[in-house]
C-alpha positions in Angstrom: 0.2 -81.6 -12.3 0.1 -78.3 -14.2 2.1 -76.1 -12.0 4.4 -79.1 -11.2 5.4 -79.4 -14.8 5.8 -75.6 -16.3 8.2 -75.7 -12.4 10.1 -78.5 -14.1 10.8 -76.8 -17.3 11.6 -73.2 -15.5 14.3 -75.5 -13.7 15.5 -76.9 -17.1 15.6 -73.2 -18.5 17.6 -71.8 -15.8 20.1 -74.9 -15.9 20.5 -74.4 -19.4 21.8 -70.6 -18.6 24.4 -70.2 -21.1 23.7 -72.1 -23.5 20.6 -70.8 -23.9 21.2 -68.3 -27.1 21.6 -71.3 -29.6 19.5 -73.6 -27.7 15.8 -71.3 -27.3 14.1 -73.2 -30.6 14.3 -76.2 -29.3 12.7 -75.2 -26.0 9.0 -76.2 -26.1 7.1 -75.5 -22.8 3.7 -77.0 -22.7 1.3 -76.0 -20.1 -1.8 -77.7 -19.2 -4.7 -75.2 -19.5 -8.7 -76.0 -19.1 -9.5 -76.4 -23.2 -6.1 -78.4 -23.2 -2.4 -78.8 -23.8 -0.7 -75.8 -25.4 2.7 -75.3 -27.0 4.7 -72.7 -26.6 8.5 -71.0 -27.1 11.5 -69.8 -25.2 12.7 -66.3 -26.6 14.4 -63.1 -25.1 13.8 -60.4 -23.7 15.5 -56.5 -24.3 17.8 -57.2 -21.6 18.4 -61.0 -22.5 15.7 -62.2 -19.8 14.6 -65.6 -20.8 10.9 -65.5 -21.3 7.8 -68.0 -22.7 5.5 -66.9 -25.6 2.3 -68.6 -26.1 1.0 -67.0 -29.4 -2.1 -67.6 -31.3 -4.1 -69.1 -28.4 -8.0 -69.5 -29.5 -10.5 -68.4 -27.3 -13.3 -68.5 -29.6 -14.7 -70.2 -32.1 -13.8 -68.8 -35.7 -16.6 -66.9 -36.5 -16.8 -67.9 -40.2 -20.2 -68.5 -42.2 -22.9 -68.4 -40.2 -21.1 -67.6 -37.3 -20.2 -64.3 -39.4 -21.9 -61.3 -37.5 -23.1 -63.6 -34.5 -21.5 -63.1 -30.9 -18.8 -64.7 -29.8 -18.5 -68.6 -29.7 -16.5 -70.0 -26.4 -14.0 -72.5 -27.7 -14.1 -76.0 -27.3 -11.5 -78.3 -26.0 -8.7 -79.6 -28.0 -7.4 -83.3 -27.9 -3.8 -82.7 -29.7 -1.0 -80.7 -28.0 -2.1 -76.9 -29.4 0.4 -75.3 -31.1 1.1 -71.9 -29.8 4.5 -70.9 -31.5 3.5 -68.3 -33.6 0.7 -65.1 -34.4 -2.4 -66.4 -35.5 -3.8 -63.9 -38.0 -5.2 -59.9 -37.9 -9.0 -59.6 -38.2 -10.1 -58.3 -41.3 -9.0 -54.9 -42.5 -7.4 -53.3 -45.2 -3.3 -53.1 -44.7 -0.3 -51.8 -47.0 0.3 -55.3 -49.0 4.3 -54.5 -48.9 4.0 -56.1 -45.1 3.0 -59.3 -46.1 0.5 -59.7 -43.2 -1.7 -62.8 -42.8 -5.8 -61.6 -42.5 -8.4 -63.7 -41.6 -12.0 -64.0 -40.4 -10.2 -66.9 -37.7 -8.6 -64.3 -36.1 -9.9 -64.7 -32.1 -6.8 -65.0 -30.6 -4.9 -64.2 -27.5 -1.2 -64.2 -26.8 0.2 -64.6 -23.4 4.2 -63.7 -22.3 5.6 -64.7 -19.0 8.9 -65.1 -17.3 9.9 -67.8 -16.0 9.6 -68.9 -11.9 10.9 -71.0 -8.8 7.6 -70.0 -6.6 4.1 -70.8 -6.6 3.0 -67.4 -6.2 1.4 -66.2 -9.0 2.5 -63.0 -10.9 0.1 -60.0 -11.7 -1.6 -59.7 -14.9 -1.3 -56.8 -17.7 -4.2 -57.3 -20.6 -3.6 -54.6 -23.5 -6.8 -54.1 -25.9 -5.0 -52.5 -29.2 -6.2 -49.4 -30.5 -6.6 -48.3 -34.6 -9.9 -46.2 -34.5 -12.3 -49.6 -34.0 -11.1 -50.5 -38.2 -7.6 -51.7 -37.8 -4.9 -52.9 -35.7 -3.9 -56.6 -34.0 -2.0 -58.2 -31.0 0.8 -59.5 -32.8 4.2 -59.9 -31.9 6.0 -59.3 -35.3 3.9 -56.4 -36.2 2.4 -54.4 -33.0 2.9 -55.5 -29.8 6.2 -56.9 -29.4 6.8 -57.7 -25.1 10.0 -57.6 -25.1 10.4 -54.6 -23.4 7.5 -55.9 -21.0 9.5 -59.0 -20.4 12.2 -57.4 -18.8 9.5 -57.0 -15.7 8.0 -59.5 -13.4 4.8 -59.6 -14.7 2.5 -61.6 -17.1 1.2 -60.0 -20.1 -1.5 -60.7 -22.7 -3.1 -59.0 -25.8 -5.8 -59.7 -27.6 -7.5 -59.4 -30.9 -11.0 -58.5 -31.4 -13.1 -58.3 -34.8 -12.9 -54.7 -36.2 -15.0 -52.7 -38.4 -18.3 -53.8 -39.9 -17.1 -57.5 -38.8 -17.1 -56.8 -35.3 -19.4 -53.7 -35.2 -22.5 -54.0 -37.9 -25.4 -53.0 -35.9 -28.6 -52.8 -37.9 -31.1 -52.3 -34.4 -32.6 -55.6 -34.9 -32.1 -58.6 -33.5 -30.1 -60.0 -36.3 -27.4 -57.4 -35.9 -27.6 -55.7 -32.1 -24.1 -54.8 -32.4 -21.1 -54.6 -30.1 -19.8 -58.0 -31.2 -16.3 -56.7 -30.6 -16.6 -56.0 -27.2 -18.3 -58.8 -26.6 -15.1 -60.9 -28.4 -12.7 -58.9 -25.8 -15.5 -60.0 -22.5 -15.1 -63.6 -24.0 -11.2 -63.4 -23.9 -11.3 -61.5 -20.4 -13.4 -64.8 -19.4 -10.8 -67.1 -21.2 -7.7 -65.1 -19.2 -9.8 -65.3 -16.0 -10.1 -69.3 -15.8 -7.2 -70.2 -17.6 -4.2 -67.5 -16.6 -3.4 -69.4 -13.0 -1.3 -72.3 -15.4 1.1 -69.6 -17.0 1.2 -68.5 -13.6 -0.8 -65.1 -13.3 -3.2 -64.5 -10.5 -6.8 -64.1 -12.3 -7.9 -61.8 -9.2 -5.4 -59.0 -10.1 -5.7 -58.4 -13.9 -5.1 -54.9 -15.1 -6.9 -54.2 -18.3 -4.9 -51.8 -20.4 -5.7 -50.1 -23.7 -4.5 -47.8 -26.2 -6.9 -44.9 -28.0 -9.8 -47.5 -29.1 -8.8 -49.7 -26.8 -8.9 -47.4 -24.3 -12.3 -46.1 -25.4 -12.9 -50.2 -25.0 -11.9 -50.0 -21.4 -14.2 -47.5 -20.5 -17.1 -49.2 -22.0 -16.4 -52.5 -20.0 -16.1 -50.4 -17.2 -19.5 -49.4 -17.7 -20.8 -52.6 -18.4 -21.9 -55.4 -16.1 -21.1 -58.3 -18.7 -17.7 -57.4 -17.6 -18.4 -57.4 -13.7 -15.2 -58.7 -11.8 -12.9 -59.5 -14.5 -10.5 -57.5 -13.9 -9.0 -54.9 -11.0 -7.3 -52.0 -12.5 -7.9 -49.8 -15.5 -5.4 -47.9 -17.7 -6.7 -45.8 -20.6 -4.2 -44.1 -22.8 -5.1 -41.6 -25.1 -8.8 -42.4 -25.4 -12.8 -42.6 -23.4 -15.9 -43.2 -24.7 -17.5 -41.0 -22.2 -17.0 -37.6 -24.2 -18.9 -35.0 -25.7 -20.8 -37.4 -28.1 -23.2 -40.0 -27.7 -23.3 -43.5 -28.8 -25.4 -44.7 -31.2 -28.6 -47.4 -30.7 -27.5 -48.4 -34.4 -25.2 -48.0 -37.7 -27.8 -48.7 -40.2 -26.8 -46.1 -42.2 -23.2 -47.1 -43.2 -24.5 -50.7 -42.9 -26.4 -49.9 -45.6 -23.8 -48.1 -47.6 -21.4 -51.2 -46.8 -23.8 -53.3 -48.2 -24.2 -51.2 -51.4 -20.5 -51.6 -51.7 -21.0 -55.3 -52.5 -24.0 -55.0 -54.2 -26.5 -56.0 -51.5 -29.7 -55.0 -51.4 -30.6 -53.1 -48.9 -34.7 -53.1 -49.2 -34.9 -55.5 -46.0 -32.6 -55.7 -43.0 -32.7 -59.3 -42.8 -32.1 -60.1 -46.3 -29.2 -57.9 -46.2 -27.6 -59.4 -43.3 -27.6 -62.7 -45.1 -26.5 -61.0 -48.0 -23.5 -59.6 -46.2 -22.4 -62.9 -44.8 -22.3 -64.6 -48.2 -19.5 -61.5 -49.3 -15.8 -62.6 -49.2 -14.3 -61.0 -46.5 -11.4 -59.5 -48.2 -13.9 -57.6 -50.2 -16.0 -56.6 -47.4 -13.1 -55.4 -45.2 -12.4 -52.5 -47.4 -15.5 -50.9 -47.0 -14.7 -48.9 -43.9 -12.0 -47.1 -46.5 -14.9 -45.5 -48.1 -17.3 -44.3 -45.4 -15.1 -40.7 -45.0 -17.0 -37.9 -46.0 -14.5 -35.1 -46.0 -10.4 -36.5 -46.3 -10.3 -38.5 -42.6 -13.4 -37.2 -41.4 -15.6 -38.4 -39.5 -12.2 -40.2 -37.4 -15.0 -42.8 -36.6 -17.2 -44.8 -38.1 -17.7 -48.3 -36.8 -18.4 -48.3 -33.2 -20.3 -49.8 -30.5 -23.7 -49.2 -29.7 -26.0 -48.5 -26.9 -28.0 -52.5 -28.0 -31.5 -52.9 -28.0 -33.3 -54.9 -26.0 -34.0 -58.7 -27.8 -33.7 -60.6 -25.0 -29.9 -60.9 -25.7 -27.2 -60.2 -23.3 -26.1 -57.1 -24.3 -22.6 -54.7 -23.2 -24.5 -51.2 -23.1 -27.9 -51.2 -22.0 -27.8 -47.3 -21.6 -26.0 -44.5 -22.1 -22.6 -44.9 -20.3 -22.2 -41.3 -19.2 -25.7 -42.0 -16.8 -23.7 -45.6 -15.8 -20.7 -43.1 -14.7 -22.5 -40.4 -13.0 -24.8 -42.3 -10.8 -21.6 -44.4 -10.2 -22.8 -47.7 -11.3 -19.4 -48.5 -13.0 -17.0 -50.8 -11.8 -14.9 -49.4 -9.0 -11.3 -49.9 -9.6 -8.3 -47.7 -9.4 -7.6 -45.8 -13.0 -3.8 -44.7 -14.8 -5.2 -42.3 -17.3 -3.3 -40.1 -19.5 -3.2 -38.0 -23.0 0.4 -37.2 -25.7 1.1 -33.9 -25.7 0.3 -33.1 -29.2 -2.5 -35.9 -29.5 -4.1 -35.8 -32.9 -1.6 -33.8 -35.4 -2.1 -36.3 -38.1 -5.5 -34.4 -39.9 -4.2 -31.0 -38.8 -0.5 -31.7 -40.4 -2.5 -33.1 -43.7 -5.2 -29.8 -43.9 -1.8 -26.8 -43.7 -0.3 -29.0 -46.3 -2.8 -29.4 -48.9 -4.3 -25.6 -49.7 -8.0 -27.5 -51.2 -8.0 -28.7 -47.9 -7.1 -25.5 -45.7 -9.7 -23.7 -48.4 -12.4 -25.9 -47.9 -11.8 -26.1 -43.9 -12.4 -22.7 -43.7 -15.2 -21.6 -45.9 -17.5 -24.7 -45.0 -16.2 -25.2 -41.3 -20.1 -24.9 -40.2 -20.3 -28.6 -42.4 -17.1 -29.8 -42.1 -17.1 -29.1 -38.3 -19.9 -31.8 -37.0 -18.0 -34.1 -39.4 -14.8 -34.0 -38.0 -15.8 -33.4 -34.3 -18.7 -36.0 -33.9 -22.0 -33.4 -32.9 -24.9 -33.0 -34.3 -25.5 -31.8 -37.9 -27.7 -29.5 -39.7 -29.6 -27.7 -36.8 -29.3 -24.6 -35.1 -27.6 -26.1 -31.9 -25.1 -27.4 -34.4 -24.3 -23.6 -36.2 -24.1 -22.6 -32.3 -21.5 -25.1 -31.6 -19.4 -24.7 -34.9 -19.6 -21.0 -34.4 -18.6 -21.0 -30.9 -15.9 -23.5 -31.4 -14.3 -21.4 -34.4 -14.6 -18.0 -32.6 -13.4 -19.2 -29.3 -10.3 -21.3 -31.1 -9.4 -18.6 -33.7 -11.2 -15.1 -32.8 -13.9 -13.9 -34.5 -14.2 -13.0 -38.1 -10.9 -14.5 -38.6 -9.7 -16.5 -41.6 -8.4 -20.0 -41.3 -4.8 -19.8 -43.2 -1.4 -21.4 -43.0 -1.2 -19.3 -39.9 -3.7 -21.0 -37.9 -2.0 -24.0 -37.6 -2.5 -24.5 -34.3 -5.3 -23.7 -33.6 -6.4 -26.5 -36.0 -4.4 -28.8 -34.2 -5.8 -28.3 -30.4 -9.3 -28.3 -32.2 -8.8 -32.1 -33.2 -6.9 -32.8 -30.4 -9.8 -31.9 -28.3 -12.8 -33.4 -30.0 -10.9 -36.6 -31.0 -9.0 -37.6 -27.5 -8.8 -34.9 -25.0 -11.8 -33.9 -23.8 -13.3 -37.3 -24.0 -10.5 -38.2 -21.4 -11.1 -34.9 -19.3 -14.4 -36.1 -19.0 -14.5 -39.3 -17.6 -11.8 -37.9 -15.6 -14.4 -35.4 -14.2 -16.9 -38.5 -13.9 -14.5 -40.7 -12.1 -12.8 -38.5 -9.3 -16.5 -38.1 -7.9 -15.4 -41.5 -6.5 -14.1 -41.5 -3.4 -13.3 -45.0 -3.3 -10.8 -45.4 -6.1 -7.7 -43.9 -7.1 -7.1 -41.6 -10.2 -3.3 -41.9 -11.2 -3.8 -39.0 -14.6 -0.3 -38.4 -16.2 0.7 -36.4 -19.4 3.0 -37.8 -21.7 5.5 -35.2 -23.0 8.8 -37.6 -23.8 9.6 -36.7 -27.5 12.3 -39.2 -28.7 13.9 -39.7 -32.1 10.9 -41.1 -34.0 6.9 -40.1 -34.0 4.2 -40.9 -36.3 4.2 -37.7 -37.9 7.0 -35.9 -39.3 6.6 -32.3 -40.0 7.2 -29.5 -41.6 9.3 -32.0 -43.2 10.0 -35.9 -44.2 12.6 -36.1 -40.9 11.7 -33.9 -38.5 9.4 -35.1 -35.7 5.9 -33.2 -35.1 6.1 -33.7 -31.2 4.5 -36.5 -29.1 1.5 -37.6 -31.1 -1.2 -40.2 -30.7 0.7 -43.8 -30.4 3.9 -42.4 -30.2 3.8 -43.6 -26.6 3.2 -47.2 -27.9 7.2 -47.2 -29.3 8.1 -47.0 -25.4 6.0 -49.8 -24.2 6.2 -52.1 -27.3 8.5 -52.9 -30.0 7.1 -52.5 -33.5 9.4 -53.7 -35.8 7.5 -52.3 -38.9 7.7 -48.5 -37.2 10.7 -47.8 -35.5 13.8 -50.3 -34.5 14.4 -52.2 -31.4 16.1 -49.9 -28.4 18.9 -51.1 -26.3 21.2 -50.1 -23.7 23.0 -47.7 -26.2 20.1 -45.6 -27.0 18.9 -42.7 -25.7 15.5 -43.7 -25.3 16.5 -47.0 -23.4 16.5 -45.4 -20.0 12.7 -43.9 -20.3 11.6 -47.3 -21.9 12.2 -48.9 -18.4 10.7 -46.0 -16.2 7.5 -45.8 -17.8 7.1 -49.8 -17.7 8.0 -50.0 -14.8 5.1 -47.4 -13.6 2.9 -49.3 -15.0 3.8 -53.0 -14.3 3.8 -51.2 -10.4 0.2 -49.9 -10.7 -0.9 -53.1 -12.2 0.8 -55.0 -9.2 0.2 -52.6 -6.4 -2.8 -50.5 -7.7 0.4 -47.3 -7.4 2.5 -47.3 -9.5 5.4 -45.9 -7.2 4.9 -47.7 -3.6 8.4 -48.0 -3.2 9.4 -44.2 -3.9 12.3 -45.7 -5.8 12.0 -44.3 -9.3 12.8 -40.8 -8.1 8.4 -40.3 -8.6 6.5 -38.7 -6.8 3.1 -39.3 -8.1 -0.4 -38.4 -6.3 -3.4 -39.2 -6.9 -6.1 -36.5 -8.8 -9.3 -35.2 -6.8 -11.8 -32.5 -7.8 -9.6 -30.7 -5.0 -6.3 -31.3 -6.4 -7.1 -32.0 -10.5 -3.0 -32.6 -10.9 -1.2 -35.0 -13.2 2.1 -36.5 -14.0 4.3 -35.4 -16.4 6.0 -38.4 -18.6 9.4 -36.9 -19.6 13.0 -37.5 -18.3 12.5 -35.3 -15.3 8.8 -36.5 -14.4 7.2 -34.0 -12.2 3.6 -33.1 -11.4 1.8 -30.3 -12.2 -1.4 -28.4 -12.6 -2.4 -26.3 -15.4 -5.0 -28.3 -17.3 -6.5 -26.1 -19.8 -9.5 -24.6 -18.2 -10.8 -22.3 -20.1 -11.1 -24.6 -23.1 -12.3 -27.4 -21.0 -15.4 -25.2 -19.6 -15.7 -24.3 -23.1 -16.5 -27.9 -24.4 -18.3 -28.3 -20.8 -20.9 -25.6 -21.6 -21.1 -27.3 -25.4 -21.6 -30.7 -24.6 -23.4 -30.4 -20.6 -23.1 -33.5 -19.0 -27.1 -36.0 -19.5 -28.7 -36.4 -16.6 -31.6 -38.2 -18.0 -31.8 -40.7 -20.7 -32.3 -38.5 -24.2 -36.2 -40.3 -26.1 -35.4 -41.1 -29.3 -38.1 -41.2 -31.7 -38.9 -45.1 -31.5 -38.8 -44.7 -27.5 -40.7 -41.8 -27.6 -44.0 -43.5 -29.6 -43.4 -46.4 -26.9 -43.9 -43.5 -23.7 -47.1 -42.2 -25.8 -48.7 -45.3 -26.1 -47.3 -46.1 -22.5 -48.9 -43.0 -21.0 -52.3 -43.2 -23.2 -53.1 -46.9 -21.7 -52.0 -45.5 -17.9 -54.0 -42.3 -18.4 -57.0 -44.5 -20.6 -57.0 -46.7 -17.2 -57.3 -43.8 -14.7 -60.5 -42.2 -17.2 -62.0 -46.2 -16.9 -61.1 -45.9 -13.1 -62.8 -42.8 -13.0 -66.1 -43.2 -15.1 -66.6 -46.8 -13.0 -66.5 -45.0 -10.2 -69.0 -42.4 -11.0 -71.3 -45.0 -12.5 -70.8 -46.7 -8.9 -71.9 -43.8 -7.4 -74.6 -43.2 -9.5 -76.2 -46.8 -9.1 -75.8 -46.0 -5.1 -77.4 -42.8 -5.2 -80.5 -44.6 -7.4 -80.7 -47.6 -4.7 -80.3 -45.1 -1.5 -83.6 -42.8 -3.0 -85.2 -45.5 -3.4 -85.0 -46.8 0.1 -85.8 -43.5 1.2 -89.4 -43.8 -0.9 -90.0 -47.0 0.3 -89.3 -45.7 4.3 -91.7 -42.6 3.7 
């Protein structure tokens, strides 16, 4: 019944041909899914493909009132037809209130694109996890991830929202607040996608989850996790890992606890505040994240997820992920990973600029350093690390100025993306059975997200900038077509990708003029993204062994303090049970020695 009728309507589409550009909003496809009928529309692609958008699709329960802070709810069934023609809302943050943008605390949505079909084979699937620093960011079509670039390919594609910031990451270590509640929101939707993306016509046993800086710090962390075990086949991280140099947490008390201050809750008991918290209005409590910097950006991250304790919960991280990674307990599927070419310019751009900032940068770098690069703080590993980094990145002795520009730049660029993606790279190509597809992405069209030295001169290829070649966003740059110069790169570098998430290569055919191989600890070679993509291999050694030597890789779990009373009281009962052992023994022996003289008397 469900395949038979979206068949129908691709047959009505296709009839329709040209009269389909003044005809496509009063095209409703309905599909059939396992919650219930959804609506959806008929729009067009960059090339004028026809394509169906279903928008706004819940696959959660809005978690409102008392389902604020509380893991994900799967969704119920619906009776009526569910209407599926437009964006349901962002998740809770703060945004510029010039772009008119809906927020809500009902914001578990998916959307799902897909072209139309004569066959009963089913399509692969793309799932993109949005990035914005675990604060910010949506799926939406009007404002971030526009397919219509996408829809020019055979291939169906989905993005999904997930609560951000203290909404979806509040951990307080307790049982009311264990954290991770956005990744658990994206498992939920990978479940949803899994039983439900067969009746929009994607096969649910080749889904390619994709994701953009957070997001791809997402990706990695479901990779790690066995909540996520066989929900999807491929991997692409752009621009971000959570296995890097630091360590997640076990909890965020501490800017829980400032958030709640924010609001005026009291923060005596943990439980009390929790309830607290979930009485705020959300638009209040969204803003909080604005406040938690301690120096301009710094630290680049606040809310995140957590390593969850154990309350007999099911929880995404039961350990450190970098111990998941190296004993290769992870899930085993072939990896497109790849950095910008001038990553993270937007702090570095703001510090030459302002001269407090370049001042202060440079006479406190031993505080400001562990702020802005996520290590330790206050101890003398920490002044060995800020030292070393500042020495080895500008020479010794040697005064941070307007000169030093770059060398600001490739700090941040390291600690905030770079070697967090070296590293996992490291981790993964220990794996010998999985395929590493690492690219560089050096393309530098007309726009970027930071202009500089001034107001219309792009910086370079920065963090996100790919995001303009795989998505339109109306609100940053306008649409490409066939006129533009970027139109022809648009299509190569989606075209990579809708291959790898279809044939686990992303060039099988040799027909893109790419010659792409895979990375090993042999061959550590990548993929430059430009007009003329060629591979190469000069990955920046010295500074990676740098950072290595910094940050060496765990090989056992760290104790933390609460752990570490547990082993002491652990290892007094075990070595309390061996001294009882012990001392019965001896009494035993005792009692046998007393009983054996005694026979001997009695015999003499």
């Amino acid at each position: 019944m469900k395949s038979s009728v979206i068949t129908l309507f691709f047959l009505l589409v296709i009839s329709l041909n040209v009269e389909i550009s003044y005809q496509l909003e009063q095209l409703t496809p309905v599909i059939e899914t396992s919650n219930g009928l959804v609506q959806g529309r008929v729009l067009l692609s960059a090339s004028n493909n026809i394509y169906f958008a279903f928008q706004g699709i819940r696959y959660a329960k809005p978690p409102v009132n008392e389902l604020r802070f509380e893991p994900p709810v799967p969704i119920g069934n619906w009776s009526d037809i569910f209407n599926a023609t437009k964006d349901g809302p962002h998740c809770p943050q703060g945004v510029r209130d010039d772009l008119n943008i809906e927020i809500s605390e009902d914001c578990l949505h998916l959307n799902i694109y897909s072209r139309p079909s004569l066959t009963s084979q089913l399509r692969p699937v793309l799932v993109y996890i949005h990035g914005g620093g675990f604060n910010e960011g949506s799926n939406t079509f009007e404002h971030d991830v526009g397919p219509q670039y996408i829809m020019d390919h055979e291939i169906i594609f989905v993005a999904i929202n997930y609560r951000l910031n203290i909404f979806g990451f509040i951990s307080t270590g307790t049982k009311s607040a264990s954290g991770s509640l956005g990744l658990k929101d994206q498992i939920l939707a990978l479940k949803w996608i899994k039983n439900n993306i067969r009746y929009f016509g994607g096969n649910p046993n080749s889904i390619t989850l994709m994701g953009e800086s957070a997001g791809a710090m997402s990706v990695s962390l479901l990779m790690a996790s066995s909540q996520s075990e066989n929900l999807f086949q491929r991997a692409i991280l752009s621009s971000g890992s959570a296995i890097a140099h630091w360590k997640l947490p076990n909890n965020l008390l501490d800017i829980t606890r400032k958030s709640a201050q924010m609001v005026g809750c009291n923060t005596n008991d943990t439980n009390t505040m929790i309830k607290c918290l979930k009485t705020v209005d959300f638009k209040l409590l969204a803003k909080t994240y604005q406040n938690l910097k301690e120096w301009h950006s710094c630290p680049i991250r606040t809310w995140m997820p957590v390593i969850e304790e154990d309350f007999v919960q099911e929880r995404v991280l039961v350990e450190d992920p970098v111990l998941t990674f190296r004993r290769g307990d992870m899930a085993k599927v072939d990896v497109m990973i790849g950095i910008m070419r001038d990553e993270w310019a937007f702090t570095p751009v703001d510090i030459i600029k302002n001269e407090t900032l370049l001042y202060e940068f440079d006479t406190n770098f031993d505080v400001i350093a562990p702020i802005c690069f996520n290590y330790e703080r206050n101890t003398s590993k920490s002044l060995t690390i800020s030292h070393t980094l500042r020495n080895r990145t500008f020479g010794e002795n040697v005064k941070i100025t307007n000169d030093s520009f770059n060398g600001i730049h490739t700090l941040f660029s390291e600690a905030v993306v770079n070697f967090g993606v070296y590293r996992i790279i490291q981790l993964l190509s220990l794996q010998t059975d999985l395929n590493i597809y690492a690219y560089h992405f050096s393309y530098q069209g007309r726009y970027s997200h930071v202009y500089y030295p001034d107001p219309d001169t792009p910086f370079g290829v920065v963090h996100a900038d790919d995001l303009f070649y795989l998505f339109v966003q109306n609100d940053k740059v306008p649409p490409f077509n066939q006129t533009d110069p970027e139109w022809e790169f648009v299509h190569k570098y989606i075209k990579l990708i809708v291959n790898f998430a279809e044939f686990s290569n992303p060039n099988p055919n040799q027909d893109l003029n790419v010659t792409w191989t895979t990375l090993t600890p042999e061959s550590p070679i990548y993929l430059d993204f430009n007009t003329n993509m060629v591979m190469k291999n000069d990955l920046p050694w010295d500074r990676i062994k740098m950072w290595n030597e910094l940050f060496p890789l765990s090989i056992e779990p760290e104790i933390s303090e609460k752990n570490s009373l547990k082993w002491v009281l652990i290892t007094g009962l075990c070595l309390g049970f061996i001294a009882f052992a012990l001392l019965l023994i001896l009494i035993l022996r005792h009692f046998n020695s007393k009983r054996t003289s005694k026979e001997e008397i009695r015999e003499t």
